[in-house]
C-alpha positions in Angstrom: 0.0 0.0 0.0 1.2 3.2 -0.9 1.7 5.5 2.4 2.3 8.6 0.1 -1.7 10.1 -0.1 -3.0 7.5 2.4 -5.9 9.2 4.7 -6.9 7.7 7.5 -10.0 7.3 6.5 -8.7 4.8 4.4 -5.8 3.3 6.3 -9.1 2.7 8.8 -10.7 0.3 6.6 -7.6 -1.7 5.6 -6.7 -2.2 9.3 -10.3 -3.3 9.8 -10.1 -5.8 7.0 -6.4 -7.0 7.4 -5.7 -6.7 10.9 -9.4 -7.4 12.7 -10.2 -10.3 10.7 -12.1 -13.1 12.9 -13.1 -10.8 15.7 -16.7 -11.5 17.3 -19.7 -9.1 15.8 -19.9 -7.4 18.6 -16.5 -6.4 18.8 -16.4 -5.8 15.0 -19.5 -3.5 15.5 -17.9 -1.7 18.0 -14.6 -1.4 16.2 -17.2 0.1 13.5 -19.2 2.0 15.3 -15.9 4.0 16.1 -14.6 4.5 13.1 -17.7 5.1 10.8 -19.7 7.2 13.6 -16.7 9.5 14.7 -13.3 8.7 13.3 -13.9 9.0 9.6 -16.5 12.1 10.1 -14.2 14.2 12.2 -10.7 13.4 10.7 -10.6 10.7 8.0 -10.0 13.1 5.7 -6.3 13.5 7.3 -3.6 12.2 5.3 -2.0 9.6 7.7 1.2 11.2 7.9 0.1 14.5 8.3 -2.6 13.3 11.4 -1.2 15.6 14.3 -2.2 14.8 18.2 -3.9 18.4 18.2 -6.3 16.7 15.4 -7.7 13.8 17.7 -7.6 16.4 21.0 -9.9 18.9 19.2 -12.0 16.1 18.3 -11.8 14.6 21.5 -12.9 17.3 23.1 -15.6 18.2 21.2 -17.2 15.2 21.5 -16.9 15.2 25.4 -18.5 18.7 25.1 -21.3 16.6 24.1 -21.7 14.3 26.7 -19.8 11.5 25.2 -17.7 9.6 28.1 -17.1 5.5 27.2 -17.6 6.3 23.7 -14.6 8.3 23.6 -12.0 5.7 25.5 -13.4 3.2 22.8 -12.2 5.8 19.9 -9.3 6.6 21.5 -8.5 2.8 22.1 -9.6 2.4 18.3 -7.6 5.0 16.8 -4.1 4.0 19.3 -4.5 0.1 18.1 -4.9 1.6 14.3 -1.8 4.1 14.4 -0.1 1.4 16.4 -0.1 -0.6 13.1 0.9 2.0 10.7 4.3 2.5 12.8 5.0 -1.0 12.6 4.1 -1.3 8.9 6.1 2.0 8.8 3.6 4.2 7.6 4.3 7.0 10.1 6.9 7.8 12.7 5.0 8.0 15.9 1.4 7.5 17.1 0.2 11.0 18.0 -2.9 9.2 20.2 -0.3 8.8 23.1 -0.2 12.5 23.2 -4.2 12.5 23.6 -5.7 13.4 27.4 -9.2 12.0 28.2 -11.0 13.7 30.9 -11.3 11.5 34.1 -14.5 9.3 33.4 -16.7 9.6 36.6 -18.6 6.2 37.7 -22.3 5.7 37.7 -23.1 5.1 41.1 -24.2 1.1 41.9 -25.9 0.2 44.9 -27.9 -2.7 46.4 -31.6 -2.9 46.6 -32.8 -1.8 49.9 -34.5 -4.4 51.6 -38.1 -2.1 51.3 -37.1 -1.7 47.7 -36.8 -5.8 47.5 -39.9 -6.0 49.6 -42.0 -3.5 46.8 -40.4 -6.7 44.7 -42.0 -9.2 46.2 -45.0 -8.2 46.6 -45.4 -6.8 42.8 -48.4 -8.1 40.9 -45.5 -10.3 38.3 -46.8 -13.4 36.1 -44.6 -16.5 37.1 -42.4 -15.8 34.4 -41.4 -12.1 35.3 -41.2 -13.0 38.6 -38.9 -15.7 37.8 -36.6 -13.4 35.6 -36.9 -11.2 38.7 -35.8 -13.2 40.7 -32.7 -15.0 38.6 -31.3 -11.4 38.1 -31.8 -10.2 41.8 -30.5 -13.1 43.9 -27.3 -14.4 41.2 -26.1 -11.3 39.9 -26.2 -12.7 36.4 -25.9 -10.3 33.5 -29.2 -9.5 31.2 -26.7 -11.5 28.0 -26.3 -14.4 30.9 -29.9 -15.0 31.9 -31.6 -14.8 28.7 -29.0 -17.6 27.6 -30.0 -20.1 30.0 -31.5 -23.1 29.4 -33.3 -26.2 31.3 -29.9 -27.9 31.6 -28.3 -25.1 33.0 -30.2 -25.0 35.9 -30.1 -28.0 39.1 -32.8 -27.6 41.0 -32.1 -31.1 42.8 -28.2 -29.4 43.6 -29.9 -25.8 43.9 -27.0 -24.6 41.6 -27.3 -22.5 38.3 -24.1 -23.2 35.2 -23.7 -19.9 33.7 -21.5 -21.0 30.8 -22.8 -19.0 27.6 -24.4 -15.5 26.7 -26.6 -14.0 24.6 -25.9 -11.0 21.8 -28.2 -9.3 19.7 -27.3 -8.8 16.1 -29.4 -6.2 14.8 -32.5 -7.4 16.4 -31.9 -11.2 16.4 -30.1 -13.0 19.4 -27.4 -15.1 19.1 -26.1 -17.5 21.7 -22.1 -17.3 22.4 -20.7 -20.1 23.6 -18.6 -19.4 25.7 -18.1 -16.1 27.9 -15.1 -14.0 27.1 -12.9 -14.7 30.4 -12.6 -18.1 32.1 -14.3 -16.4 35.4 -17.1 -15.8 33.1 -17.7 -19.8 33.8 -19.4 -20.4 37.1 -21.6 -21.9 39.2 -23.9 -19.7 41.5 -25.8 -21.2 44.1 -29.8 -20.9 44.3 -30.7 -19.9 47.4 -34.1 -20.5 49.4 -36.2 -18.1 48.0 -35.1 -17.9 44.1 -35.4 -21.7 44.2 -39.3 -21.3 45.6 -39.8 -19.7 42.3 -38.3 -21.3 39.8 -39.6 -24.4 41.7 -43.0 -22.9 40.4 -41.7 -21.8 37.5 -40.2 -24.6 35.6 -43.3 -27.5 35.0 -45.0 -24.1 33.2 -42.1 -23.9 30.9 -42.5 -25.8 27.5 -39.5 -24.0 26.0 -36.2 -25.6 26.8 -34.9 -22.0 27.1 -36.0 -20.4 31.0 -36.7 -17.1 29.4 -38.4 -17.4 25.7 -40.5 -15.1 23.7 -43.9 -15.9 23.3 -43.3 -18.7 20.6 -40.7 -20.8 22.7 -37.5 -19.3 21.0 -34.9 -16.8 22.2 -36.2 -13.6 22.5 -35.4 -11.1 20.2 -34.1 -7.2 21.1 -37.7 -6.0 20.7 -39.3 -9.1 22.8 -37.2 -8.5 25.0 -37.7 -4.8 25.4 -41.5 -5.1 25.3 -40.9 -8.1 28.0 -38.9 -5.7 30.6 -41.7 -2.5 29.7 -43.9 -5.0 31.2 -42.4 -5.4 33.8 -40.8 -1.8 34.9 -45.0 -1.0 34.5 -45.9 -3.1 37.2 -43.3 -1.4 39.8 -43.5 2.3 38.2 -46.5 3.0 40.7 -44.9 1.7 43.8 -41.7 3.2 43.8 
């Protein structure tokens, strides 16, 4: 590849192709979203060589004046991984990213249910199968990707134990089952304890599917069953809170 006129709106393509081939959707999409969404728009138009790290601050910045906060470590990380490569395939000198400050990122606040707030739970008007879902999510700690993968085999009631060992992804608005889960700690086995297993006690001689959670017609749900399944549900508490 010639490195003479090459922008890097282009050199961001070819390092998507060459150099990202195999990845999982989801990381593709994000790789993607990064470099079609903001990248390309704001500085593609850069030749490579000429790219300075004022270029990616300004854009940086003007983003964050925006409200953007893990978007822009995901660009950043994009960009550095993609500049990383042109210096080894000596396309430019240095990677100006390193020069590139991001604002301090500040946490969401997390916090446990308070035992009324569990209580307003409880005593909710859910169907068996919201209830259920509930439940899973507030006495494991599974992820939303986790508990929409799990099916009858993953689940001892005799040995009150629950396998997480796959998750679900949406492409588009279709789910797809991974697997695996990305780290080996994503593999584990979580207790049920006394008053989940009540529940899904109930729960399971209802379920025809042999996913726990299904859309209506016994398959996974999809990203819009699944949002119309949790409206349902934040309904029912809405008035109570």
């Amino acid at each position: 590849m010639d490195s003479e006129g090459l922008t890097v709106a282009v050199w961001a393509k070819r390092w998507l192709e060459v150099y990202k081939v195999g990845r999982e959707h989801n990381t593709m999409r994000i790789y993607n979203n990064a470099i079609d969404v903001h990248i390309i728009p704001s500085i593609g138009h850069y030749r490579l060589r000429d790219l300075k790290a004022h270029h990616v601050q300004d854009m940086i910045n003007k983003k964050a004046a925006k409200g953007l906060t893990r978007t822009l470590e995901i660009v950043k990380s994009t960009l550095n991984q993609m500049l990383e490569q042109a210096v080894l395939n000596e396309y430019i000198h240095k990677n100006v990213v390193k020069g590139v400050v991001l604002s301090k990122r500040e946490k969401p606040h997390k916090r446990s249910l308070t035992d009324n707030e569990k209580q307003i739970i409880a005593n909710a008007d859910f169907d068996l199968k919201s209830k259920a879902f509930i439940y899973t999510l507030l006495y494991t700690g599974v992820r939303r990707g986790e508990i929409l993968a799990l099916s009858k085999d993953d689940v001892d009631l005799e040995r009150k134990t629950i396998s997480i060992n796959k998750g679900l992804i949406f492409l588009s608005n279709q789910a797809e089952i991974k697997n695996s889960p990305k780290t080996e700690a994503g593999n584990r086995i979580i207790p049920i304890p006394d008053v989940l297993y009540d529940v899904l006690n109930s729960y399971f001689p209802t379920l025809e599917s042999l996913h726990c959670f299904p859309a209506n017609d016994g398959k996974l749900m999809s990203k819009t069953s699944f949002r119309r399944f949790w409206a349902k549900y934040i309904s029912k508490l809405r008035y109570r809170f």
